[in-house]
C-alpha positions in Angstrom: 0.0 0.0 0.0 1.2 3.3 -0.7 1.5 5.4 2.2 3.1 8.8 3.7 6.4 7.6 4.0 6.6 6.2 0.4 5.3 9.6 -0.9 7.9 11.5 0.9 10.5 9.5 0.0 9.3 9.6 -3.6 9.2 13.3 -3.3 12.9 13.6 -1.9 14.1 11.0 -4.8 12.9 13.2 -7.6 13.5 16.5 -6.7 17.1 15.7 -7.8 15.3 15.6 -11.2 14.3 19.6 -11.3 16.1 20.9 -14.3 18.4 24.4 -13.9 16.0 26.6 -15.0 14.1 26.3 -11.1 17.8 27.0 -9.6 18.5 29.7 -12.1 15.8 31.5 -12.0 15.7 35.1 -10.0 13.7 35.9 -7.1 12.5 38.5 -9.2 11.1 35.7 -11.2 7.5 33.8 -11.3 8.7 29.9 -11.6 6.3 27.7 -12.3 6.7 23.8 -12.3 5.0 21.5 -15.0 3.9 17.9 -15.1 5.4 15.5 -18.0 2.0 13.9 -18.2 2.7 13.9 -22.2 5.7 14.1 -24.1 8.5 16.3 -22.3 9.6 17.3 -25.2 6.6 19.3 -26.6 5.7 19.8 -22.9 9.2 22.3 -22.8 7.9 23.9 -26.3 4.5 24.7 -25.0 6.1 26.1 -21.7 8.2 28.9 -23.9 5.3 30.1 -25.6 2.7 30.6 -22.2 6.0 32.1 -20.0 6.5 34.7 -22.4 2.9 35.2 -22.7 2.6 35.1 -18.9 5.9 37.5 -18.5 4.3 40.5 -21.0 0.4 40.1 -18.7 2.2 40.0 -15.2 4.8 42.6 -16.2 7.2 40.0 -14.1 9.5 37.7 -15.6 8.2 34.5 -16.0 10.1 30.5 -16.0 9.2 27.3 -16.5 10.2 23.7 -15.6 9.5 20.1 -16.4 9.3 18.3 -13.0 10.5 14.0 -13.2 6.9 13.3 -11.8 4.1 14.6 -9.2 6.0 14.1 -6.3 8.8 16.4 -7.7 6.5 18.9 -8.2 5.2 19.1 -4.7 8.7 18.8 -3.8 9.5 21.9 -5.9 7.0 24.0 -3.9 7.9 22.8 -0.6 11.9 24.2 -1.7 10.8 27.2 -2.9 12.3 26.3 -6.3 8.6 26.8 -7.8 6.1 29.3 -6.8 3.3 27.7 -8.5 2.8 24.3 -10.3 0.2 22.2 -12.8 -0.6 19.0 -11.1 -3.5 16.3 -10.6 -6.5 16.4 -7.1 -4.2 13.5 -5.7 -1.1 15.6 -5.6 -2.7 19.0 -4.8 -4.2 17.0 -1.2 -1.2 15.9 -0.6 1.0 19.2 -1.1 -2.5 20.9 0.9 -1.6 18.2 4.3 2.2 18.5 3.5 2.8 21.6 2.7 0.2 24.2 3.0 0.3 25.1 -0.6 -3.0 26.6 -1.9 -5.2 25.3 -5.4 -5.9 28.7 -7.4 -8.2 27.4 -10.1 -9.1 24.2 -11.7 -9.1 22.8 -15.3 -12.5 22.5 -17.4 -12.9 19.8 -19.8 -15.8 19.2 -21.9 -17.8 21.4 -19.9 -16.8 20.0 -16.5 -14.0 19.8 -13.9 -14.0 16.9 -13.6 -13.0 13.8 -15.9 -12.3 9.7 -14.7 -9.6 7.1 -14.4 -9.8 4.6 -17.2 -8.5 1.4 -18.1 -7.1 1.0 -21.4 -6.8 -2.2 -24.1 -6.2 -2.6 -27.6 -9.2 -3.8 -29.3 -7.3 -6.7 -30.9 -6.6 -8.0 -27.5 -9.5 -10.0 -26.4 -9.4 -8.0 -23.0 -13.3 -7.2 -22.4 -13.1 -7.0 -18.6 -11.1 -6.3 -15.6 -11.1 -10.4 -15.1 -9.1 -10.9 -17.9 -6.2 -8.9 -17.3 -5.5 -11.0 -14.4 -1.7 -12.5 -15.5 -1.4 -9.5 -17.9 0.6 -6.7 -17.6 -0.6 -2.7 -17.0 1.2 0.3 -17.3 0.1 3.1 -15.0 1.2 6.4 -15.1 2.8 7.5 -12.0 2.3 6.5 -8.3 1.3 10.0 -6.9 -1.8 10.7 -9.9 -5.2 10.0 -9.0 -6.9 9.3 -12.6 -3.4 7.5 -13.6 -3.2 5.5 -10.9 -5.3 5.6 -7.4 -8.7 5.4 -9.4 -7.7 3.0 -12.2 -6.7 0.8 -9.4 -9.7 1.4 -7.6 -11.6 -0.3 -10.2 -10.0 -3.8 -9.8 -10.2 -3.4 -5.6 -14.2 -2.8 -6.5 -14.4 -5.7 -8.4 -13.2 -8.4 -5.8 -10.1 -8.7 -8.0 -7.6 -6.9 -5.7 -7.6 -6.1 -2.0 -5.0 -3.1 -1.5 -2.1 -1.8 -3.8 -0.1 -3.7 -2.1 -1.2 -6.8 -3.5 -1.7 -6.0 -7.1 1.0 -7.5 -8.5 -0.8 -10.5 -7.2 -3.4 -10.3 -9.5 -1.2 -8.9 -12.3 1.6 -10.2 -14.6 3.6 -7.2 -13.8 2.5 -3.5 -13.4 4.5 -0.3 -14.1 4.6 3.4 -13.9 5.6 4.7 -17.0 6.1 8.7 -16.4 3.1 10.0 -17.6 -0.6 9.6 -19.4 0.8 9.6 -22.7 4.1 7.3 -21.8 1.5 5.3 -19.9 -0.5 5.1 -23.4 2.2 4.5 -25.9 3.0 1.1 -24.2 0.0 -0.4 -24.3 -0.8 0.9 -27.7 2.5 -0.2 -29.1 2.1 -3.9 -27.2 4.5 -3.3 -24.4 1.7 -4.3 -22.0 -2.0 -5.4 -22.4 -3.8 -2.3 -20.5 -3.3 1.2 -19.7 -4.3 3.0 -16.1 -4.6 6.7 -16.7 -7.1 9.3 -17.5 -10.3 9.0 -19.5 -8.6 11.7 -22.1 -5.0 10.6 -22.6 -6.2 8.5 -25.7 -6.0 12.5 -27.3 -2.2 12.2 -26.9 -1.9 9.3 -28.7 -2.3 9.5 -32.7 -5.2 9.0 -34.8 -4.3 5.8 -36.1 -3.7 4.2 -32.0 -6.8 5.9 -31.3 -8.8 4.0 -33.6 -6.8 1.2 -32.3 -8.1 0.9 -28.9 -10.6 0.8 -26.4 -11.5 1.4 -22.8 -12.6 -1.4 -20.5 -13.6 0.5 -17.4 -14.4 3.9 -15.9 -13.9 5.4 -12.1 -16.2 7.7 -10.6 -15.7 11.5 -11.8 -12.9 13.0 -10.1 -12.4 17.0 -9.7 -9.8 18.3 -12.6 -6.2 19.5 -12.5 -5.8 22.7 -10.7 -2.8 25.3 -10.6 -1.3 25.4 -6.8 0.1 28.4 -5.2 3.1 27.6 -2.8 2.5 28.6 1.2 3.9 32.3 1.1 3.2 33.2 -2.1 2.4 36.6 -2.0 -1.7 37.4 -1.9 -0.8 39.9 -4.7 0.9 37.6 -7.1 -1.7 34.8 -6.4 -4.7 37.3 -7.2 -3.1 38.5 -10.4 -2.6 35.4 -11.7 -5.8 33.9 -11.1 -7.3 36.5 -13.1 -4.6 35.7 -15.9 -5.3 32.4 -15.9 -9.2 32.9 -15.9 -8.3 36.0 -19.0 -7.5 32.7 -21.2 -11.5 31.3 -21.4 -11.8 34.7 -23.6 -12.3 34.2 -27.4 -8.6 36.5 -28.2 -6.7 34.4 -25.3 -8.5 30.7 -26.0 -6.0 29.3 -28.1 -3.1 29.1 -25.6 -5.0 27.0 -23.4 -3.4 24.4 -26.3 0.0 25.0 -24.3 -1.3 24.7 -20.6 -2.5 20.9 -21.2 -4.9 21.8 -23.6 -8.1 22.2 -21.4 -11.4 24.2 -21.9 -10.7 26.4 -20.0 -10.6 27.4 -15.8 -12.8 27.9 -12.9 -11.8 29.5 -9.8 -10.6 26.1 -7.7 -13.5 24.6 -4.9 -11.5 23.5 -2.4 -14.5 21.3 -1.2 -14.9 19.8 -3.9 -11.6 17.6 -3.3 -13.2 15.9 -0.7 -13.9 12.3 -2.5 -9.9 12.8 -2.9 -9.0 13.1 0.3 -11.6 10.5 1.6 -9.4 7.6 -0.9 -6.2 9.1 -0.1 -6.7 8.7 3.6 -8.5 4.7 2.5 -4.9 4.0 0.5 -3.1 5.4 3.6 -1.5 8.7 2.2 -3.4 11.1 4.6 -4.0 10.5 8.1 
């Protein structure tokens, strides 16, 4: 089972992962830390174009950072070596209990913030239920993410088929965290495993072809979106402004660099409450008291 220990330790581990720019940058400077829940390497594109956007609407220089997984990026708060950061509910409740740090706004998909954990086969596979991935392998995509991990998993302790995370690999041939939604994706779509634990939109990172290729087998509850965390101390000023930046880009003139932040809708002022269903599994999986 995953628990407060491991998620601290994980957190220690990968902040030896932050890249220079965090270390570099000025106190003069706005850093912000990003997730590499798709391809790094288009992720570090996207984050030039929104910093310098961000830089010319705050009037304060603005950097950016790819953190090696969730845990980094709490990690990267706590240190002061980001002031804000993209990350998943799971995370954010953690680096709420750990760390004080504060969720600004949340992420809008399809209409809603929220979205689910799903599980992830090839259609050619004869995989039609959770059953039958017993012996099989699955690729989740990182320990500390709630729609590409805690939930997916969820759905095979609902079914009967596994008692605790601790005893998954139990029930599965092997399981893995691959980094990521997309990295998460690519295996199974490529064969390197049999199912995919991640979230019910990271079939968009694949390409067209591997999206017509697969299919999902399952579907958690809905679980509240992505938000954008403050670090504890941020100033009130700097948090306000860039709330309402943020919320600037649901206009019509600012809606197309959304496709650099993730890609969402759009934003909604964050409800903390809403986070609650969060907190209740991450205390069940023993990562909050």
């Amino acid at each position: 089972m995953l628990s407060r220990r491991l998620f601290l330790s994980l957190a220690t581990a990968a902040s030896l992962a932050l890249t220079p720019l965090a270390a570099a940058a000025g106190k003069n400077t706005l850093t912000l830390a990003f997730i590499p829940q798709e391809n790094p390497e288009k992720l570090l594109g996207d984050i030039e174009q929104i910093t310098g956007w961000l830089s010319e609407q705050l009037q304060v220089p603005v950097k950016g950072f790819v953190t090696f997984d969730h845990a980094a990026a709490v990690e990267a708060l706590r240190n002061g070596d980001a002031d804000i950061s993209f990350m998943g509910a799971l995370p954010y409740v953690l680096a709420e209990a750990e760390i004080g740090a504060e969720a600004l706004v949340s992420e809008v998909y399809r209409g809603k913030a929220s979205y689910a954990g799903r599980i992830f086969v090839r259609k050619d596979s004869g995989i039609k239920t959770l059953a039958d991935l017993r012996d099989r392998d699955i690729a989740f995509a990182d320990p500390i993410s709630e729609s590409g991990y805690l939930y997916p998993l969820n759905l095979f302790v609902e079914e009967g088929l596994v008692t605790s995370a601790s005893d998954a690999d139990e029930f599965f041939g092997r399981s893995f965290f691959a980094g990521g939604y997309q990295q998460s994706m690519q295996a199974m779509a490529s064969g390197l495993v049999d199912a995919a634990g991640s979230s019910q939109y990271a079939d968009l990172l694949l390409s067209p072809q591997q999206q017509s290729e697969i299919t999902w087998i399952a579907e958690s509850e809905q679980i509240p979106s992505h938000v954008v965390l403050a670090r504890k101390g941020l100033s009130d000023n700097m948090k306000t402004r860039f709330t309402e930046v943020l919320m600037s880009l649901n206009s019509p003139e600012n809606k197309s660099l959304l496709a650099y932040l993730y890609g969402p809708d759009g934003y909604v002022i964050a409800d903390n409450a809403a986070y609650d269903g969060v907190r209740a599994t991450a205390r069940e999986y023993g990562l909050l008291n």
